[in-house]
C-alpha positions as a printed Julia matrix, in Angstrom:
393×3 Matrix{Float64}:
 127.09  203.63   47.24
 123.92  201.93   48.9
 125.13  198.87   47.08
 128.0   198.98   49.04
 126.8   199.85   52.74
 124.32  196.74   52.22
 127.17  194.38   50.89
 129.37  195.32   53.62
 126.34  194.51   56.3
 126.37  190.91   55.11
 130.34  190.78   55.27
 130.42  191.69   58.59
 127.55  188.97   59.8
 129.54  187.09   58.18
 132.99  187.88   59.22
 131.26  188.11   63.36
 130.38  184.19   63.02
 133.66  183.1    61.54
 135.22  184.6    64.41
 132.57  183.01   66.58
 133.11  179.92   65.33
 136.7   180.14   65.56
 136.34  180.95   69.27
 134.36  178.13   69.77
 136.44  175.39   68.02
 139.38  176.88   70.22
 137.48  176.4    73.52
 136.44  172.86   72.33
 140.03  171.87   71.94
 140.88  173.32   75.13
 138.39  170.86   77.25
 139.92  167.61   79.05
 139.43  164.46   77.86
 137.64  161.85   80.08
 137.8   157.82   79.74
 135.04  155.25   81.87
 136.92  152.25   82.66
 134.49  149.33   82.63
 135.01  145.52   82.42
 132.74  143.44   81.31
 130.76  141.65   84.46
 131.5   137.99   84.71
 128.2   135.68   84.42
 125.51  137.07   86.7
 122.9   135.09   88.23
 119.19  136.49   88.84
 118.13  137.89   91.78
 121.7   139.15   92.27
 123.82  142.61   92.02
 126.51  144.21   90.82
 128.35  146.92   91.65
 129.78  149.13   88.89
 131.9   152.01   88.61
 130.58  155.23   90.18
 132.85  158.22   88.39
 134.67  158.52   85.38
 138.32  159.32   85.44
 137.3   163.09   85.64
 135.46  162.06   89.07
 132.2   162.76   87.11
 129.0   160.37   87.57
 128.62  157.95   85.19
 125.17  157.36   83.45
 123.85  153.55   83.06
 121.43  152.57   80.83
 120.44  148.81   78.86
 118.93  147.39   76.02
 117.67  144.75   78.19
 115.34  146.16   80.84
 113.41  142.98   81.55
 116.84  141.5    82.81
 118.8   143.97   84.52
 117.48  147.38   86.38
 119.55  150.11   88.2
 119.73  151.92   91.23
 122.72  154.32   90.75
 125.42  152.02   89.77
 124.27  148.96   91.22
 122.69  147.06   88.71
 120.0   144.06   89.7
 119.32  141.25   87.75
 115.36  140.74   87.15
 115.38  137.92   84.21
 118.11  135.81   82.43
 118.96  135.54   79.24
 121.56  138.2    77.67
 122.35  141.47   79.28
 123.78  144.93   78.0
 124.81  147.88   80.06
 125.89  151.25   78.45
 128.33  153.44   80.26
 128.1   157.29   79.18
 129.43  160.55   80.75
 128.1   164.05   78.6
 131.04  165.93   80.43
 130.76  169.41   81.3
 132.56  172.82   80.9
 135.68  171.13   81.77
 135.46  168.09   80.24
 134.85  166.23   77.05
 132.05  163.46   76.66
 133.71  160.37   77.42
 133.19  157.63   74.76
 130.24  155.15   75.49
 131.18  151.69   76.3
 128.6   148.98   76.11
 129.3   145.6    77.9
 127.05  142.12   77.15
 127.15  139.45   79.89
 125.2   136.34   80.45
 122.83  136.21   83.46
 121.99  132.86   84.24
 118.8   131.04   86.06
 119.3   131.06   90.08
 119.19  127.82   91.92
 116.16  126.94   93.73
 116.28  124.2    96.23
 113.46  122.32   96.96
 113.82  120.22   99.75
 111.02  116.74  100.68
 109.98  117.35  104.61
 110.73  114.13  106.7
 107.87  112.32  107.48
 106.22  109.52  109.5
 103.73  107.17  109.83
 102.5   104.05  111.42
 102.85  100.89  109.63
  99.59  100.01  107.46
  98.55  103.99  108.01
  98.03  105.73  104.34
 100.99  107.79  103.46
 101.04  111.38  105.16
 100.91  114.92  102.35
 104.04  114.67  101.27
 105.59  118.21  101.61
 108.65  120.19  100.35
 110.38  123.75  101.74
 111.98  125.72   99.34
 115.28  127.88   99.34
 116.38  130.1    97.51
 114.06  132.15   95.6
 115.05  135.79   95.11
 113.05  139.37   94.87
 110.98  138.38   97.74
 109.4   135.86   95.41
 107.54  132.87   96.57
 106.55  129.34   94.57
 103.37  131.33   93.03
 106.37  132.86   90.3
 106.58  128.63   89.42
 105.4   127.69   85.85
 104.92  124.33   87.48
 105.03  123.43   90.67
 107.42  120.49   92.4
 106.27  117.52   93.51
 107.0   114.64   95.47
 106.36  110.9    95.67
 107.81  107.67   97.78
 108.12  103.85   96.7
 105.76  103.11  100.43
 102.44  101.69  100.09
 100.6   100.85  103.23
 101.84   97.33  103.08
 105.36   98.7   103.01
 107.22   97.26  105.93
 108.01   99.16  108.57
 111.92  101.06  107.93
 112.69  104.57  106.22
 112.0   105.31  102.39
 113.18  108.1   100.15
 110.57  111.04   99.67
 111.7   112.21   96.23
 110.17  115.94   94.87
 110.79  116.47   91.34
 108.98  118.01   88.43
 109.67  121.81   89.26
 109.9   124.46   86.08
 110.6   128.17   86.31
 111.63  130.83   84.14
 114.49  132.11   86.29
 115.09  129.37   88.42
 117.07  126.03   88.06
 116.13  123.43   90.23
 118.43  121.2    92.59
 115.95  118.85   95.18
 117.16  117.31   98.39
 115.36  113.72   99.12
 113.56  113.36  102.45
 113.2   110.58  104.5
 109.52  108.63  105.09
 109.84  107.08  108.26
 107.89  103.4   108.86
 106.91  103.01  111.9
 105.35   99.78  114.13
 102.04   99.92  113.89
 100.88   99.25  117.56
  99.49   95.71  118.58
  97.25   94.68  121.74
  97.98   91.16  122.49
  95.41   90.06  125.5
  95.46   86.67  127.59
  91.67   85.31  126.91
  89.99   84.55  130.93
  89.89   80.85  131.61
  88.38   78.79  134.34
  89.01   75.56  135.64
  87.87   72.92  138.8
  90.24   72.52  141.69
  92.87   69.87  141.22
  92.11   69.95  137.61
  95.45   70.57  134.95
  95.52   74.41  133.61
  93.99   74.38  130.75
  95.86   75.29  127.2
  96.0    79.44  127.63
  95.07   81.46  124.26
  95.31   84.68  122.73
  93.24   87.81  121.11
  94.75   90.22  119.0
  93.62   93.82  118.31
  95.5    96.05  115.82
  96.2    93.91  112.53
  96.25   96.24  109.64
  96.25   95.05  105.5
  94.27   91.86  106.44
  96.84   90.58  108.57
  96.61   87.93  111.24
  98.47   86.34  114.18
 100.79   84.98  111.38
 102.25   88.12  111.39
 103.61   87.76  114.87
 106.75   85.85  114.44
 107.06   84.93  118.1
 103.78   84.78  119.83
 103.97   85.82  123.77
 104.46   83.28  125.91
 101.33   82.75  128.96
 102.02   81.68  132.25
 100.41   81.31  135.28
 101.7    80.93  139.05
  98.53   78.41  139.75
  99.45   74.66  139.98
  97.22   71.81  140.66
  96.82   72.06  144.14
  96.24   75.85  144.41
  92.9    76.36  146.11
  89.97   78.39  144.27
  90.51   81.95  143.7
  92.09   84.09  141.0
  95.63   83.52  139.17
  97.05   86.12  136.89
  97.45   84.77  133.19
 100.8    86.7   132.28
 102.05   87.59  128.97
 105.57   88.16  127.9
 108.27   87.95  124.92
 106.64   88.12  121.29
 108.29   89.49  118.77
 106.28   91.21  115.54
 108.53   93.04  113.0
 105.97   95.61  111.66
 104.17   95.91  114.99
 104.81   97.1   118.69
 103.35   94.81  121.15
 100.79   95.54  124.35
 100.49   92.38  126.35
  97.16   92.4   128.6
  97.2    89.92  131.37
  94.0    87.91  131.61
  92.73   86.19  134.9
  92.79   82.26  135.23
  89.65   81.68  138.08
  89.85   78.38  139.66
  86.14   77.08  140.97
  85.4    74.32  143.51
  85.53   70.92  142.87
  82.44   68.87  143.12
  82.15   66.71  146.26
  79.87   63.98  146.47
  78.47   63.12  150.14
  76.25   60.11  150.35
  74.75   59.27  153.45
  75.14   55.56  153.85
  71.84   53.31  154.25
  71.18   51.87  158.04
  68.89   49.77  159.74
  67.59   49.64  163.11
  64.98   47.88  165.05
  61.79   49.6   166.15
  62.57   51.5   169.59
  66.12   51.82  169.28
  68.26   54.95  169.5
  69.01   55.93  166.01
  72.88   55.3   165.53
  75.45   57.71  163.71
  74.81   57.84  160.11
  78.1    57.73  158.29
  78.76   59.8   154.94
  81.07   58.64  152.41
  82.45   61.11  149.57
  83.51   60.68  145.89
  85.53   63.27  144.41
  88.37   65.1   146.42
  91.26   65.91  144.56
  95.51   65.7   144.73
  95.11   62.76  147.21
  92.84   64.81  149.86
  90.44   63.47  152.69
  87.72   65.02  154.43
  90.43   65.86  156.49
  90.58   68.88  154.68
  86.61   70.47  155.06
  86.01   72.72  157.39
  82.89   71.43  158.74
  81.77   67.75  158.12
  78.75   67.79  156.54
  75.95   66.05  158.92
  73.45   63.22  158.11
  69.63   63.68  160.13
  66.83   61.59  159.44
  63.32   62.58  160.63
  62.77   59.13  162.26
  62.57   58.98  166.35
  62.48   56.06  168.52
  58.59   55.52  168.47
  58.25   55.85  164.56
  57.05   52.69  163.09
  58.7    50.43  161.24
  59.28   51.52  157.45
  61.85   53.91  155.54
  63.26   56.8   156.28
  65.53   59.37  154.38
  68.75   59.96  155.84
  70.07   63.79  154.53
  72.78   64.81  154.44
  73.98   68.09  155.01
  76.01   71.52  156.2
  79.61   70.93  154.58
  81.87   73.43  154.36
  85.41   73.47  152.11
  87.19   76.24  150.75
  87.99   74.03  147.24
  85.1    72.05  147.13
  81.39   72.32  146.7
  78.75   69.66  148.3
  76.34   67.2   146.07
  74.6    65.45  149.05
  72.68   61.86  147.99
  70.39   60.88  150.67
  70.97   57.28  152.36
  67.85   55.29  153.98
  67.17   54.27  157.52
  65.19   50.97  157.51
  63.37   50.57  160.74
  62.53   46.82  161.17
  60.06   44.93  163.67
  61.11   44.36  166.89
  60.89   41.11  168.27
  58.41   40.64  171.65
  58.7    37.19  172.98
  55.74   35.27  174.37
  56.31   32.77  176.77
  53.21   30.49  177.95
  53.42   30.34  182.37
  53.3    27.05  183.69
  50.34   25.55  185.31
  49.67   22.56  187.17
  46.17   20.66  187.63
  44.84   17.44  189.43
  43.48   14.72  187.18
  40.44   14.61  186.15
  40.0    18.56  186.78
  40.11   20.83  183.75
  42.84   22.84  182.61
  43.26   25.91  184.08
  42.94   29.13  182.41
  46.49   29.15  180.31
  48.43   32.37  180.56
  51.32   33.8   178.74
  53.74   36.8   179.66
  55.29   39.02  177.02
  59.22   40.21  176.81
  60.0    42.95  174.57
  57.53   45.74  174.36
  59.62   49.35  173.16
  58.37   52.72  174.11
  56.34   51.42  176.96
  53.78   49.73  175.33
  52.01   47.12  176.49
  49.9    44.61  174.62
  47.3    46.78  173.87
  48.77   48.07  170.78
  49.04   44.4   169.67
C-alpha cells in the first residue's frame, strides 16, 4: 500500500509537468510572428552615416550590433562609419509576450576611404626672391579630424628657382597617405613677379656754350648677378639745356625702358652748367713822362655762341698805379671788376711804359763888338712837365 501512495506521488509530478508543458507549447504557437526587413547598405564611405530601420514589422525596436566595431559604431539605428575595410551589421528583435523573435539578418557592405582634398595656397614673390613656404589647405577630413590622423603628410613643390623668369608656375602638393582617406590635390599657382629696379640719371656738369655731354646711368636692384644687360631698352635721358642756356641747373630726365623681369624707377639727375672762362688782358701802353694817363683798353679771349662783351654786366676796368709825376719806367696795368652771369674773369695784367719826355734847349742869341769877348752865352729850356724847372736836371 505505501508502495503505491509513493508511486502515485511521482505520477502526478509527472503528469503536472506534461500538462505544463503542454500549456506552454500551446501559448508558444499562439504568439505572432515578426520579420526585420533590411537591405543591404550600398558602399559606405568613412566619416559618413546611415540610417537603418527603426521597428520591426511588429513596430518593435530593432537591436544592431557588428562584427566590425573598428569600422562602423551605432547610435540607435544610425550607424557611423569609423574605419574602412568590410562591414557587418546584425539586425535582431527577442520579441515579447506577443510576439515571436524575429530571425536575425546580418548584412556585409564595403566602406570605402573618404576623399581628402588637399589644395597648394597661391603664392607670390618678387623675381630673384627665394621661393615663399609653400602651403596647402585641406578639405574634407571627417570626425572632427585634422592632418595629425596623416600617416604621411602632403607636400608640395614648384619647377621656380630664383632665376625663374618672372610669370605664374604650378605649385604641385603630392605625397599624402592615410588610412581612411584617399587623396585628390588641386595645383596652386606661384606667381613671378618684377623684381623692382631704380634706374637714376648720374649728375653732370659742363662750361657755358659747351655741347651736353654723353648722359649715363646707375642701376640699383639687379638680382642673380645680373647687369644693365638685362634691361632690354635702356631709358632714354634728356635734357631741356642747349648750348646757349646760361649757367644754372637743367633737369636730366629719364623715360621709356623696358626690363622683362623688372619694374622700373627712373630718378632724374641734375645737369649744372658753370661759367665759362673769360680771359681779360689789359693791353700794354706807353706814354711820355707828365702826360695824363690814357684809357687802357682790355681785350678778351673766350666768349662763347658768337657773344661780345656786349653781353657782361659790368666791363671789367684796367688801373695802373702810375700818376702824372711818376718817373719814367714800367708800370702794371690791372685789370679788374667784371661781372657776367655765364662767364667767369681770368684778368692778365698789360704794362704802361712811361718814356722820357723831351725838354728842348735853345741857345739865345747874342751880339758883341770886335775885338770884345763873348758874352756870357745863355740858353732857355722848352718842355719841363709837372712844373719843374731845371733844377731837377
Amino acid at each position: 500500500m505505501k508502495r503505491f501512495i509513493k508511486g502515485w506521488g511521482v505520477m502526478k509530478k509527472i503528469l503536472i509537468l506534461v500538462i505544463l508543458m503542454g500549456i506552454s507549447g500551446i501559448a508558444k504557437s499562439a504568439l505572432t510572428l515578426q520579420t526585420i526587413t533590411f537591405a543591404t547598405p550600398p558602399a559606405q564611405t568613412y566619416g559618413g552615416t546611415y540610417t537603418l530601420p527603426l521597428n520591426a514589422s511588429s513596430g518593435l525596436p530593432i537591436i544592431y550590433t557588428t562584427t566590425t566595431p573598428t569600422i562602423v559604431s551605432f547610435t540607435g539605428n544610425v550607424a557611423t562609419f569609423i574605419g574602412v575595410g568590410t562591414a557587418s551589421i546584425t539586425a535582431s528583435q527577442p520579441g515579447n509576450a506577443t510576439y515571436a523573435a524575429a530571425p536575425v539578418i546580418t548584412r556585409t557592405f564595403t566602406v570605402n576611404k573618404a576623399i581628402l582634398t588637399v589644395t597648394a595656397d597661391n603664392q607670390t614673390r618678387l623675381y630673384g626672391a627665394a621661393n615663399p613656404a609653400l602651403t596647402f589647405t585641406y578639405s574634407g577630413f571627417q570626425n572632427g579630424e585634422t592632418s595629425a590622423v596623416l600617416t604621411t603628410l602632403s607636400v608640395a613643390s614648384t619647377t621656380a628657382i630664383a632665376a625663374s623668369p618672372v610669370g605664374a608656375y604650378l605649385i604641385t602638393p603630392s605625397g599624402g597617405v592615410a588610412t581612411n582617406y584617399t587623396f585628390v590635390y588641386i595645383n596652386g599657382t606661384l606667381t613671378v613677379t618684377k623684381a623692382p629696379l631704380t634706374i637714376t640719371a648720374d649728375d653732370k656738369t659742363r662750361v657755358y656754350g659747351v655741347a651736353n655731354p654723353a648722359f649715363t646711368l646707375s642701376y640699383s636692384g639687379f638680382v642673380n648677378g645680373e647687369t644693365s644687360a638685362a634691361v632690354s631698352t635702356k631709358p632714354t635721358a634728356t635734357t631741356t639745356a642747349i648750348l646757349t642756356s646760361s649757367v644754372g641747373t637743367y633737369p636730366i630726365t629719364l623715360s621709356g625702358g623696358v626690363a622683362t623681369n623688372y619694374s622700373l624707377t627712373l630718378v632724374n639727375g641734375t645737369l649744372t652748367v658753370t661759367q665759362a672762362m673769360l680771359t681779360a688782358t689789359a693791353s700794354n701802353t706807353s706814354r711820355v713822362y707828365g702826360v695824363a694817363n690814357p684809357v687802357f683798353p682790355i681785350t678778351y679771349v673766350g666768349f662763347q655762341n658768337g657773344e661780345t662783351s656786349a653781353v657782361l654786366t659790368t666791363l671789367p676796368m684796367a688801373s695802373t698805379t702810375a700818376t702824372a709825376t711818376s718817373s719814367v719806367g714800367a708800370y702794371p696795368i690791372t685789370p679788374s671788376g667784371g661781372v657776367a652771369t655765364n662767364y667767369s674773369f681770368v684778368y692778365v695784367n698789360g704794362t704802361l711804359t712811361i718814356t722820357k719826355a723831351t725838354i728842348t734847349v735853345t741857345a739865345d742869341n747874342q751880339t758883341r763888338l770886335y775885338g770884345a769877348a763873348n758874352p756870357a752865352l745863355t740858353f732857355t729850356y722848352s718842355g719841363f712837365q709837372n712844373g719843374e724847372t731845371s733844377a731837377v736836371l
